[in-house]
C-alpha positions as MATLAB code, in Angstrom:
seq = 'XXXXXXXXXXXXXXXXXXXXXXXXXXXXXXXXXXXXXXXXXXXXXXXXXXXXXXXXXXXXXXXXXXXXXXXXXXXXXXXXXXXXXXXXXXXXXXXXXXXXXXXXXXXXXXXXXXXXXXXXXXXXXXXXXXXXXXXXXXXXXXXXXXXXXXXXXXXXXXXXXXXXXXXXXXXXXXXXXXXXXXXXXXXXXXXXXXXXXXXXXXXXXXXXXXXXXXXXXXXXXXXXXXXXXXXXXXXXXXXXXXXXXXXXXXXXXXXXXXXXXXXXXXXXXXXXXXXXXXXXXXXXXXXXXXXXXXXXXXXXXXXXXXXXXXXXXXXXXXXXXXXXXXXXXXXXXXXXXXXXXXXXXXXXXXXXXXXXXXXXXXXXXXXXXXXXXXXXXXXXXXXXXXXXXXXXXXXXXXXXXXXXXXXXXXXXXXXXXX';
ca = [
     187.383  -16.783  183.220;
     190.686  -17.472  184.431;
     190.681  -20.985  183.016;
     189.653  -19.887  179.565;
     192.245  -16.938  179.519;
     195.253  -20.054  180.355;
     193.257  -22.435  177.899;
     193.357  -19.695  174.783;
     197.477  -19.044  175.793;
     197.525  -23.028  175.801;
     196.497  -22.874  172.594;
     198.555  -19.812  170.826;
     201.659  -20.660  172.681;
     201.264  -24.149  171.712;
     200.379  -23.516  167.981;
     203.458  -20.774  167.713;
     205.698  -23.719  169.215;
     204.408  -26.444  166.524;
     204.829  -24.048  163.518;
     208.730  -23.829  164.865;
     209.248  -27.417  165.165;
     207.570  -28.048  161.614;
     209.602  -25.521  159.989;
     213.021  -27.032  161.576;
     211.619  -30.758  160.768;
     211.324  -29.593  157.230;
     214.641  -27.547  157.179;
     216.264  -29.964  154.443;
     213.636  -29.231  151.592;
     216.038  -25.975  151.342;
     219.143  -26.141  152.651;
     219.468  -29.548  151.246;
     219.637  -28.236  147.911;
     223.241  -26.498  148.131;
     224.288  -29.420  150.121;
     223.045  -31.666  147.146;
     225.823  -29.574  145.209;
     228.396  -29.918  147.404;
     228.463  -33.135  148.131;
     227.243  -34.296  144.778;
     225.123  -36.946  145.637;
     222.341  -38.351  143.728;
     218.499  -38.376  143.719;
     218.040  -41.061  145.909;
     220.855  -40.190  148.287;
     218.822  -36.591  148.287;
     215.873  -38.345  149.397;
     217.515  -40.158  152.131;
     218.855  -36.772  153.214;
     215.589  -35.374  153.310;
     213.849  -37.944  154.573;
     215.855  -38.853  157.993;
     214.634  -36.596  159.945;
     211.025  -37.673  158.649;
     211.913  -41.126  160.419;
     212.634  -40.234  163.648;
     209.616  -37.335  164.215;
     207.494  -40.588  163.395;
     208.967  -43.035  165.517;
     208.582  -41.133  168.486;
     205.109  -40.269  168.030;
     203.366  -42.892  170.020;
     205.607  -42.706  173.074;
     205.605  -38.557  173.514;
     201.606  -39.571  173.084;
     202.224  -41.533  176.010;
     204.563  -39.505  178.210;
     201.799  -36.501  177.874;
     199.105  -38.438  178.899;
     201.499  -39.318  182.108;
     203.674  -36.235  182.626;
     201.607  -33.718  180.842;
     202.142  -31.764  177.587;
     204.179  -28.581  179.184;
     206.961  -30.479  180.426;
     206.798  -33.162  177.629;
     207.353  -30.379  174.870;
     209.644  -28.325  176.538;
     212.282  -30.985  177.350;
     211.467  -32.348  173.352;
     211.999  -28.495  171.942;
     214.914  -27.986  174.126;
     216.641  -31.562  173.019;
     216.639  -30.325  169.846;
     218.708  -27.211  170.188;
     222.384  -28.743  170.065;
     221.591  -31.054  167.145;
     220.532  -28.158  164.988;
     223.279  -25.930  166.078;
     225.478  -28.539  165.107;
     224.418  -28.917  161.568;
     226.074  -26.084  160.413;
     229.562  -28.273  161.291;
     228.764  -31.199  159.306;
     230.711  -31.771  156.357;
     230.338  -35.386  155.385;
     227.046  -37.402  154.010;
     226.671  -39.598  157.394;
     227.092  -36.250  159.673;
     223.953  -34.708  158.279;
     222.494  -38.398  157.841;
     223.246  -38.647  161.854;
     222.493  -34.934  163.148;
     219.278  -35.241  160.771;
     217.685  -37.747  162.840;
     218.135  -35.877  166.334;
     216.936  -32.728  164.492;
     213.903  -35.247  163.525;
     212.611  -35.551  167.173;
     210.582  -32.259  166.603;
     208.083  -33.863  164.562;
     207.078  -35.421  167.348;
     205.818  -32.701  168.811;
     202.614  -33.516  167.214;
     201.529  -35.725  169.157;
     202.323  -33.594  172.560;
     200.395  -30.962  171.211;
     197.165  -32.616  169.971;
     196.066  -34.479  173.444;
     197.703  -31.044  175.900;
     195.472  -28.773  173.966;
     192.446  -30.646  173.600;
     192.075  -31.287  177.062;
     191.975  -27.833  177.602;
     188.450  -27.136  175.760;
     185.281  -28.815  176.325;
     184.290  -31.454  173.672;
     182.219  -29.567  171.667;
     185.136  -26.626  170.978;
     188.341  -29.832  170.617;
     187.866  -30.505  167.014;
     188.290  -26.888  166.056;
     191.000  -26.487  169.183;
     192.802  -29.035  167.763;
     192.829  -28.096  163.970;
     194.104  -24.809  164.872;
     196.997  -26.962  167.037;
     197.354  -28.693  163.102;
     197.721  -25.565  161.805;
     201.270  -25.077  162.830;
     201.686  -27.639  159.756;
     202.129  -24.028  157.654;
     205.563  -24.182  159.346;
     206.662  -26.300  156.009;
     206.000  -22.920  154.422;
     207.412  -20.600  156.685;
     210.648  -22.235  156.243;
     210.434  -21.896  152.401;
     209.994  -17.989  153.042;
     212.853  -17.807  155.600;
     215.357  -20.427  154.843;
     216.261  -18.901  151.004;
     216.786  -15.715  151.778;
     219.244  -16.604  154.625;
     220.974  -19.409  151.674;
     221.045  -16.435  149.397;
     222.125  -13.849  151.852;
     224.771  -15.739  153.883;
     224.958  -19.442  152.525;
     223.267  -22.397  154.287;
     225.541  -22.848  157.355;
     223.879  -19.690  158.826;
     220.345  -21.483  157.835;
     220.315  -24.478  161.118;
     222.142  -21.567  163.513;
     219.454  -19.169  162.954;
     216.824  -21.790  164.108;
     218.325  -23.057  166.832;
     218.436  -19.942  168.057;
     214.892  -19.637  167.383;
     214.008  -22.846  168.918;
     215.811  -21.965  171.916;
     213.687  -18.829  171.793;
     210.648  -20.555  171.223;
     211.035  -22.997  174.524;
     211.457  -20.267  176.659;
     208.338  -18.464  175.418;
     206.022  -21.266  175.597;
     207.556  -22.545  179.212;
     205.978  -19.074  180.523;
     203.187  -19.054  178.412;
     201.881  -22.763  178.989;
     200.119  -23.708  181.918;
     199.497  -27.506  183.524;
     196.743  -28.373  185.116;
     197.062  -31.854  187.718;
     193.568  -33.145  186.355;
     194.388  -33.452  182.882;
     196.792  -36.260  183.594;
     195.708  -39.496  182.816;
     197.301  -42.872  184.564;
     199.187  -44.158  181.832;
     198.950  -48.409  181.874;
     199.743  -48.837  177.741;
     202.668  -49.912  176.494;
     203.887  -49.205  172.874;
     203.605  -52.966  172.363;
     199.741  -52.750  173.442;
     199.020  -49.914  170.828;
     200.984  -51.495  167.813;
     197.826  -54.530  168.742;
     195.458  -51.939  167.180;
     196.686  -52.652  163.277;
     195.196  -56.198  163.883;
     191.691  -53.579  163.235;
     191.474  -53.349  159.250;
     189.448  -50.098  160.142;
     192.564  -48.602  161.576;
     194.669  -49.902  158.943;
     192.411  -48.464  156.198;
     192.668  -44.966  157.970;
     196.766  -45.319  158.332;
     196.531  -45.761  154.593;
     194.454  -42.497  154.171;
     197.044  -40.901  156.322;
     199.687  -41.677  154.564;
     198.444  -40.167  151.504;
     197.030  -36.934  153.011;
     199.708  -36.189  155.524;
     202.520  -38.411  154.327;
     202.269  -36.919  150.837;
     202.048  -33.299  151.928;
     205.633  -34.013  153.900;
     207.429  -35.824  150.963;
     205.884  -32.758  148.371;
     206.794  -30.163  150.895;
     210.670  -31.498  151.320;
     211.070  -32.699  147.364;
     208.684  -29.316  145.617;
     212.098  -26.888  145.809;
     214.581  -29.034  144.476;
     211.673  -29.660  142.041;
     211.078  -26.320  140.571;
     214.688  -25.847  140.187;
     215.403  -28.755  138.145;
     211.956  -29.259  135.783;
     211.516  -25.130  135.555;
     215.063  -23.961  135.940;
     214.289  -21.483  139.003;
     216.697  -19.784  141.125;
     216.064  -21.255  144.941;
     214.062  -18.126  146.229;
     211.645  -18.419  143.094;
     211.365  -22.116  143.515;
     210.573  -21.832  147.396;
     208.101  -19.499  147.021;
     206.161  -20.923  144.560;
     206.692  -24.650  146.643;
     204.448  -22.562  149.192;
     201.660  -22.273  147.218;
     201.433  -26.273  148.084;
     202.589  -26.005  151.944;
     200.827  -23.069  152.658;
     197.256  -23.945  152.331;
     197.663  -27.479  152.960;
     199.000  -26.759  156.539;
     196.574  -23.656  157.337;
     193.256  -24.875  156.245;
     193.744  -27.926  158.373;
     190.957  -26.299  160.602;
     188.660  -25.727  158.007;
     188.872  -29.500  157.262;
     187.275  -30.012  160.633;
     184.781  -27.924  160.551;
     183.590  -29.308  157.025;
     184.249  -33.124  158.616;
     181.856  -32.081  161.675;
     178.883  -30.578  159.313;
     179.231  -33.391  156.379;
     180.932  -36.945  158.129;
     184.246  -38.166  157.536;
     183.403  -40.396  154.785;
     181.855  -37.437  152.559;
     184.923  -35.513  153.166;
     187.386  -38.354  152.566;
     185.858  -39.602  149.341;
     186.176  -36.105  147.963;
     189.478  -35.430  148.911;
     190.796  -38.465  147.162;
     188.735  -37.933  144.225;
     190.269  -34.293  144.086;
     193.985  -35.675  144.521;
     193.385  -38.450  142.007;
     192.436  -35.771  139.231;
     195.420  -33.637  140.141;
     197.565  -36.121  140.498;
     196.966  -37.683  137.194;
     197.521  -34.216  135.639;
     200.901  -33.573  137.481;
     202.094  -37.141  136.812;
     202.162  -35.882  132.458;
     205.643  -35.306  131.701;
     207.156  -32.855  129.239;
     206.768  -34.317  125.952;
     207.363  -34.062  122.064;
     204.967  -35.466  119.731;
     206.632  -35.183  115.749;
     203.844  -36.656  113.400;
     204.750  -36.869  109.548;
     203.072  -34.368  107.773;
     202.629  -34.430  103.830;
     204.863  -31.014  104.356;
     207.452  -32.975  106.805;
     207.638  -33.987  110.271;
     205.827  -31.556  112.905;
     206.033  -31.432  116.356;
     204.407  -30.106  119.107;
     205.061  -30.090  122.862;
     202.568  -30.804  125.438;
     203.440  -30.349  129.586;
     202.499  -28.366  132.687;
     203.933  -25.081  132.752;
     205.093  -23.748  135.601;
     201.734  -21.424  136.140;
     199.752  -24.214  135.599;
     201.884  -27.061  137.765;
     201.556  -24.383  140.897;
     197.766  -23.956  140.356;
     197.438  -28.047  140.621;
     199.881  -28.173  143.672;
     198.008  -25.384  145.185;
     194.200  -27.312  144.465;
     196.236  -30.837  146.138;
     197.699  -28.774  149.229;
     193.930  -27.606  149.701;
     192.567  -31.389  149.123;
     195.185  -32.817  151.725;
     194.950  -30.050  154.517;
     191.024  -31.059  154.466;
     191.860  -34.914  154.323;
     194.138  -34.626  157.155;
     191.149  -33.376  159.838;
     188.920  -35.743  158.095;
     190.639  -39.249  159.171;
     191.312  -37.542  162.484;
     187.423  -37.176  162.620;
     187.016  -40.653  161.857;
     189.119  -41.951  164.629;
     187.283  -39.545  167.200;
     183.976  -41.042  165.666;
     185.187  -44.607  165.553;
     187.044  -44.618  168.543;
     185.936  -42.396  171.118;
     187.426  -44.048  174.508;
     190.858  -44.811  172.338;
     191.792  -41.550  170.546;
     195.104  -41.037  172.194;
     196.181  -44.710  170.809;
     194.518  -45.409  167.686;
     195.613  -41.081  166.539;
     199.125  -42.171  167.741;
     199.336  -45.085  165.536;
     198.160  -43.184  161.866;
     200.208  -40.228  163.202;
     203.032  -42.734  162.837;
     201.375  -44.394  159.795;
     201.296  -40.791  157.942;
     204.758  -39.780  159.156;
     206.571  -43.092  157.591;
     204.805  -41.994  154.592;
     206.595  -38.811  154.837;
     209.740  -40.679  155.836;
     209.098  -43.583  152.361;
     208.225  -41.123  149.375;
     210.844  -39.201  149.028;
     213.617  -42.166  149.170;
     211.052  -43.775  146.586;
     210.818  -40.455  144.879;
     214.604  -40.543  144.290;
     215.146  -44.002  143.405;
     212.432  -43.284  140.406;
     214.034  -40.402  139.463;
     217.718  -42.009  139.581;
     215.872  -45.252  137.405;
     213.578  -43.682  134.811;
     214.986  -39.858  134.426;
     211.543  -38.449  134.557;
     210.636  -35.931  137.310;
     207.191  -36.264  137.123;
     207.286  -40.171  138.400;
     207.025  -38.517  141.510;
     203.409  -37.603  141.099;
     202.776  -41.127  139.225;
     203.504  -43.148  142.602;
     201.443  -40.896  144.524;
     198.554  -41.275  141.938;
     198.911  -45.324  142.244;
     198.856  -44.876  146.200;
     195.706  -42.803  145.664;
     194.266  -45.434  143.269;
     194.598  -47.774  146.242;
     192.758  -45.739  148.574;
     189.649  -44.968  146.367;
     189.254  -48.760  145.260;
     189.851  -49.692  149.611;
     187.005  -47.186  150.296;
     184.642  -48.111  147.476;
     184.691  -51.726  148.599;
     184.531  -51.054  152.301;
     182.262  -47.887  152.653;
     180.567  -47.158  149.373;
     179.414  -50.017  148.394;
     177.300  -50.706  151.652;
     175.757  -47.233  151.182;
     172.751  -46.716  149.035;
     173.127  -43.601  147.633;
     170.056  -43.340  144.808;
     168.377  -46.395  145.473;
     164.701  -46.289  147.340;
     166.642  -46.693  150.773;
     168.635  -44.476  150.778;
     167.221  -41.803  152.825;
     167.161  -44.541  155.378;
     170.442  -44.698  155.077;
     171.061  -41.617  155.301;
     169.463  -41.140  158.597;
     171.029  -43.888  160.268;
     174.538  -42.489  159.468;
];
């Protein structure tokens, strides 16, 4: 009884500590937008800005993968939480573009904490309980939109130097709560022989490579939309910042707490069912977002007419809201493939897409800038996502569909030996 009571605080404490770190990882999609102003920098220099700490919380995913396996995940995430403290106390003191460029990427070591979390907490629940243990853990994505709720008001309140003082205090807060809250347990540890080198091998498998490329749509995408969605609203909609954030967590919301729903569908219908559909949902809404506003004047025998197609901004959030859905259940369903695929290899192979789908994150909103700075048109945003999606449905037709009779006389066959 005693070791389910610890494993259950494992979890919550764990989960609460995640959200934390996501919402400080994702601090620039708000406070970004006043620095934007003052420093008057461009789209693409925005991007950058929002993207740097994006680089780092990827980078460091495979070796905090491997530290946890070797130290465990209590001590691993407190010393990573508690690292983080002075860099996001500092941020309130930076005044020039390579200060927050700089601070930004020791604030970024937080989104590492992903891949702490995942391994500590599985190990705490027997295998038939770790997919949903662990898509609870993924939960703590939702932090994207706790920070849109928090973060404005504090911008509005007392401008967005109070914004990285209030969460380091919280993180500080947050280590000391889940230090007495955690437990370790010696058996759990694993004798840790793999170097980064050794795990980077694992690309040479165009099955992992195919899922890094899933990844980076489904979790990569929902980081660059959940940093670039405020600054978004405010320019194509003209919203005040509190408006836009709320309605930019429509996207983050569901798409980091149904993350454990994805699981559960991924366990009852396979990976593949789940992926296909998610992309085929994404493509749709994608193509739909991707419409600019436009003005079509046709000569009339009465004179020129013109009418005005585009989203508005009811219909734009009901989309974003459908794709947060899509990519919260895409992101447990490549994880599911990986524990399917790779059972005695998880901790490597996850480590590797984890860092696949966070340099996705880290890509698409520079990219996302640079378009915007190039063409003018917001929505070019949501055309490179569609083309990345295009990519993925055509890589899993050829590689899975195909070889699957779906109508055919075999199929039930086939069917049964999947």
């Amino acid at each position: 009884m005693t070791k389910k009571r610890q494993a259950l605080s494992v979890l919550i404490a764990s989960t609460f500590a995640f959200t934390v770190c996501f919402m400080v990882w994702m601090m620039f999609a708000v406070i970004g937008i006043p620095i934007k102003k003052a420093l008057d920098l461009n789209a693409t220099q925005f991007g950058l800005l929002m993207a740097t700490p994006v680089l780092t919380g990827s980078l460091i995913r495979v070796p905090l993968g491997i530290w946890t396996d070797k130290f465990g995940g209590r001590i691993v995430m407190t010393i990573l939480m508690a690292s983080t403290v002075p860099a996001i106390w500092l941020m309130s003191y930076a005044t020039a573009y390579w200060h927050f460029l700089t601070i930004g990427l020791f604030v970024g070591l937080a989104g590492g904490s992903f891949s702490v979390g995942t391994p500590y907490v599985a190990r705490w629940f027997p295998k038939s309980q770790q997919g949903f243990a662990m898509g609870i853990y993924g939960a703590g994505n939702a932090g994207a939109a706790v920070n849109k709720f928090l973060a404005p008001a504090l911008v509005v309140g007392f401008g967005w130097a109070v914004v990285p003082q209030v969460y380091a205090a919280i993180m500080l807060g947050t280590v000391i709560l889940f230090w007495f809250f955690s437990h370790s347990d010696p058996t759990h540890l694993v004798p840790s022989h793999v170097k980064f080198s050794d795990q980077l091998k694992s690309l040479k498998d165009p099955k992992v490579m195919k899922y890094c490329q899933y990844y980076s749509i489904v979790f990569g995408g929902y980081v660059a939309l959940s940093l670039w969605m405020v600054q978004y609203y405010v320019g194509e909609y003209g919203l005040d910042i509190r408006s836009a954030a709320l309605l930019a967590a429509c996207f983050s919301l569901p798409g980091g707490v149904l993350r454990a729903a994805g699981g559960w569908m991924s366990d009852k219908w396979g990976a593949h069912s789940v992926t296909w559909w998610v992309l085929w949902v994404s493509w749709i809404c994608l193509f739909l977002l991707s419409y600019p506003q436009t003005d079509f004047t046709i000569a009339t025998a009465n004179g020129p007419m013109t009418f005005h197609f585009g989203l508005n901004v009811y219909t734009f959030t009901a989309l974003m809201f459908i794709l947060g859905i899509a990519f919260a259940f895409g992101k447990a369903s490549v994880f599911k493939y990986i524990s399917d695929d790779y059972p005695t290899n998880i901790g490597a192979i996850s480590g590797i897409v984890g860092l696949a789908g966070g340099l996705g994150g880290f890509v698409l909103p520079i990219m996302f800038g640079a378009l915007m700075d190039l063409t003018g048109i917001r929505s070019s945003a949501f055309m490179l996502m569609y083309g990345v999606v295009w990519v993925s449905l055509i890589w899993m037709y050829w590689t899975e569909v195909r070889s699957r009779e779906i109508l055919g006389k075999n199929a039930a066959s086939v069917h049964v030996n999947h």
